[in-house]
N, C-alpha and C positions, 0 to 999 in steps of 0.2 A: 852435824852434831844432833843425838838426839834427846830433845829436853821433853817432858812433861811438869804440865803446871796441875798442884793437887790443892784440896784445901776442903773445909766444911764447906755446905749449901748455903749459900749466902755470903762467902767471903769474898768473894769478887776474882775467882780466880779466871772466868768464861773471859770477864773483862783485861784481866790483866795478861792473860796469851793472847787474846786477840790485838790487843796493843801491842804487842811485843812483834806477832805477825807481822804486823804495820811497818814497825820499826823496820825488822830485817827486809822486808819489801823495798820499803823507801830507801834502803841502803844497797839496794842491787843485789840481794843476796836469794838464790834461789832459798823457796820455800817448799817444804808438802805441810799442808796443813790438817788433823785429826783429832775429829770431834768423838771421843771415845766417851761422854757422858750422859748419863741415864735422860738427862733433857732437852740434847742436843738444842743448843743454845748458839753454838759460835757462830754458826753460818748468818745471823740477824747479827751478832756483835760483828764482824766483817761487813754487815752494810746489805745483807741480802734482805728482801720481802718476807711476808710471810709464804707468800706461792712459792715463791724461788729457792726457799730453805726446804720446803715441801718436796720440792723435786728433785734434789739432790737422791741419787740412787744408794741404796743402804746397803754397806758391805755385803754384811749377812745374806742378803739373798744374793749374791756373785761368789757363796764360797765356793764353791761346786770348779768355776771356773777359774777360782783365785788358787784354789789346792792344784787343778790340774794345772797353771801356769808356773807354779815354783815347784812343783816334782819336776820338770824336765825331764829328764833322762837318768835321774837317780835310781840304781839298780834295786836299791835297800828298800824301795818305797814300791810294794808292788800296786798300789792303786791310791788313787785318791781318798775313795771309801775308806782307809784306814791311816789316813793322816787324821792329828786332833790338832789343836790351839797352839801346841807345846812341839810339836816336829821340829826337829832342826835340821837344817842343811846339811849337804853331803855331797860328794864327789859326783856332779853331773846337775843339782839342782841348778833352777834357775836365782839369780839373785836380783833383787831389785836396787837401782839407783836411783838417787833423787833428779838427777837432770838427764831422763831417758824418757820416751814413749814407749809405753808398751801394752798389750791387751789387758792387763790388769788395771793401769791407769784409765786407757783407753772406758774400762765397763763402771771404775769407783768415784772416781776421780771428776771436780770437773772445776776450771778457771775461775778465779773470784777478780775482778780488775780494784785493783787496790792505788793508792796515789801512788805513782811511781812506777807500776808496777803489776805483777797478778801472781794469785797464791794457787797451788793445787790444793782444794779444798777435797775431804775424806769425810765418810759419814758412817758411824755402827748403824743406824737411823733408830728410831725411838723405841722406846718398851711403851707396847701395845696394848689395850684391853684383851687383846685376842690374847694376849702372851702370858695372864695374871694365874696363876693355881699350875700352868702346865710348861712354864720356862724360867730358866734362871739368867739375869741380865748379863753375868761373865759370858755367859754361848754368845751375847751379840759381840762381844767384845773381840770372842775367838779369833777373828779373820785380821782385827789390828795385830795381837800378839803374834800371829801366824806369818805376818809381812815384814812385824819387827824381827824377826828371828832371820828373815832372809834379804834382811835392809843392811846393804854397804854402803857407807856414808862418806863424805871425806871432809877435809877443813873448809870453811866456809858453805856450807850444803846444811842447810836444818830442817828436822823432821819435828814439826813443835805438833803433840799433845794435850790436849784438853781431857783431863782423866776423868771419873766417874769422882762424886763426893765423898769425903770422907774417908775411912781405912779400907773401902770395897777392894782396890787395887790390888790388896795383898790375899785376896780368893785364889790370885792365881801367880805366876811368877813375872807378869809385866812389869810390875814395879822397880825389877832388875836388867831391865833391856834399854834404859836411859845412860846419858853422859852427864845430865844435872838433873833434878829434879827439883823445881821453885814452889815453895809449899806458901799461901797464901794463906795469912793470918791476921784474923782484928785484934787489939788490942782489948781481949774478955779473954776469961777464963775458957771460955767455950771451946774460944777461936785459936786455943795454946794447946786446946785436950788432942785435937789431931795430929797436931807436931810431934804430942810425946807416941803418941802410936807409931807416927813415922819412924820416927828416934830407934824406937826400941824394935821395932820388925828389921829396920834394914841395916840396923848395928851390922849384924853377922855379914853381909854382903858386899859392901864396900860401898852400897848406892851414896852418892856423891847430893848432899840437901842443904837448900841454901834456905829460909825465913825470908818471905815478901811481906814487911806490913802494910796492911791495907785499912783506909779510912782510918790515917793517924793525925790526931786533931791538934796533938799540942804533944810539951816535955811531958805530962805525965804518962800519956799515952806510950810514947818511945821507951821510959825507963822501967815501964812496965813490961814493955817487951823483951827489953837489956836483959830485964833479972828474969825472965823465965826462961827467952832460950838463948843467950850467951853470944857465944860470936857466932853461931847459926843465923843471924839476923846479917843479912848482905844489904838493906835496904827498905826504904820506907816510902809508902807513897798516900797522899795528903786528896782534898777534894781537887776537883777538876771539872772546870764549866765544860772541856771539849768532851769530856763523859759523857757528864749530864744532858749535853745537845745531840749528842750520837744516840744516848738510849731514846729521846723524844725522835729518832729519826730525820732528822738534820744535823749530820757532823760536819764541821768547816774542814776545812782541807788538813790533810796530817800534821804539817808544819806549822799550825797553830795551837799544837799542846804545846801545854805551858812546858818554859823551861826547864824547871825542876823534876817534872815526870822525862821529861825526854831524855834528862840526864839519869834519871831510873834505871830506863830501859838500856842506856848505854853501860850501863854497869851490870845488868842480867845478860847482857850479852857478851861483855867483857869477861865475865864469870863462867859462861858456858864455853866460852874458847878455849878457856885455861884448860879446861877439861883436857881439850885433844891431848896434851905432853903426856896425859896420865892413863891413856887409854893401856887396856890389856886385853888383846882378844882374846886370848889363849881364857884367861878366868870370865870374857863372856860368852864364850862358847863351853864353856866348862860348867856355869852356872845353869846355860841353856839347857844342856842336857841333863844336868839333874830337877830342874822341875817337870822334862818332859819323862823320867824315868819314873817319878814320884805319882805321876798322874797314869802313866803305863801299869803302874800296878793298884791303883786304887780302883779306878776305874776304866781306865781308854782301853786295858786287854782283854774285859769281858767286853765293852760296848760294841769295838771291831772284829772280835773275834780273831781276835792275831795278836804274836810277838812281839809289843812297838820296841822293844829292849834293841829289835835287832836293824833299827830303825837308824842306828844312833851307827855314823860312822867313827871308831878311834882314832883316825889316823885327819879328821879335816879336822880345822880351826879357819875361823871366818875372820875374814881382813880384807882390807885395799887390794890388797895384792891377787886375790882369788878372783875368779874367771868366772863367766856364771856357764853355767851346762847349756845345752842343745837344748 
């Protein structure tokens, strides 16, 4: 399944996937873990150093080798040079699964030991000084959206998201390559203004959005949340000393969140299961191609100087069932 967790700067969404991580960890559930945010935060919420988060290798500079490992042998794709963010698969590419070695894991990728357990942690890595006047942060993101497009997933397999803040998401079409998406909201007006963004961008798409309240103190706080987003609210979650010792850098062991968040988390999980009965490959390989068609003529056919139109095979649709290319 694959979930991304969204929300404003400061709602606590780094924390609430990274818990969530934990959970499915501690549950025996393979993970990939992707820190697709401008601040790249998760890898210290997972328990790493500051060295350790440091070293983690940044997609962006493996795209080179990440484009040449999922062309395969796709005839439509004459080079990598003219893959963008938005490519989708096609008769001969390669496709990634979540419980596989492969050289793209092998260069992006690398073990977090979690209680229970160990997550494939993923990194866009940080917006730079070096990157300020002469880059836009969607290009780091490109190599996530590029893997998501050629991610075969199946039940029990999750591929959790830590997205960038705020409505950035929808710069590009990742916001429709998820099976839930858990949008983290405080109980302010502030903390509601991104939901309705959400709401209203992914109406037309079918993206599947549940409301996480986060840092909910009392009944007013909840019925405040009631009345602005409805039954969009799957869940609530209140203070937590195991937070609070994890962000000083001593967290006790997982099985000592408190009860009430543990049962949180069993209910964001319970909720993204549901998903699978309702998957459609066919509408998301159908949406894939029209964000990559949309960006083929804005900009990706003058950038590569090529046709990406004909990039797009009609006759694949991505599922379980598909083979990955040579």
């Amino acid at each position: 399944m694959k979930i991304a967790f969204v929300g404003k700067g400061g709602s606590g969404k780094t924390t609430l996937s990274s818990l969530f991580i934990r959970h499915l960890t501690a549950e025996g559930a393979p993970v990939v873990a992707v820190d697709a945010d401008i601040n790249q935060h998760l890898g210290a919420a997972l328990g790493l150093d500051e060295s350790e988060a440091a070293a983690l290798p940044p997609m962006g500079e493996h795209l080179r080798l990440i484009k040449d490992h999922l062309r395969g042998s796709n005839p439509r794709i004459a080079s990598a040079d003219t893959m963008i963010k938005t490519t989708p698969p096609g008769e001969g590419s390669r496709l990634l699964r979540v419980q596989e070695d492969n050289p793209l894991y092998d260069a992006c990728a690398r073990p977090v030991a979690l209680d229970g357990g160990a997550v494939r942690l993923m990194v866009t890595g940080p917006f730079t000084d070096a990157d300020l006047g002469v880059a836009c942060y969607h290009s780091k993101t490109g190599a996530v959206e590029l893997c998501l497009n050629h991610l075969v997933d199946g039940p029990g397999e999750y591929v959790v998201v830590d997205m960038t803040a705020g409505s950035d998401s929808f710069a590009s079409g990742m916001f429709t390559r998820f099976d839930m998406t858990f949008l983290v909201a405080e109980p302010t007006r502030k903390g509601v203004s991104v939901y309705r963004q959400y709401k209203e961008y992914a109406r037309d798409f079918g993206v599947a959005l549940r409301v996480v309240g986060n840092k909910v103190q009392g009944p007013d706080d909840l019925d405040f949340l009631r009345a602005e987003v409805g039954d969009d609210l799957l869940v609530t979650v209140g203070h937590s000393d195991w937070v609070r010792a994890m962000e000083k850098g001593r967290p006790p062991r997982f099985a000592a969140l408190e009860e009430s968040n543990r049962l949180a988390l069993r209910t964001l999980r319970e909720a993204a299961d549901a998903t699978y009965e309702r998957r459609d490959w066919e509408r998301y390989t159908r949406q894939m191609v029209h964000f990559h068609l949309k960006n083929a003529q804005s900009w990706g056919n003058e950038r590569t100087g090529a046709d990406l139109a004909a990039q797009v095979d009609p006759g694949f649709v991505l599922g379980e069932s598909v083979t990955a290319g040579a």
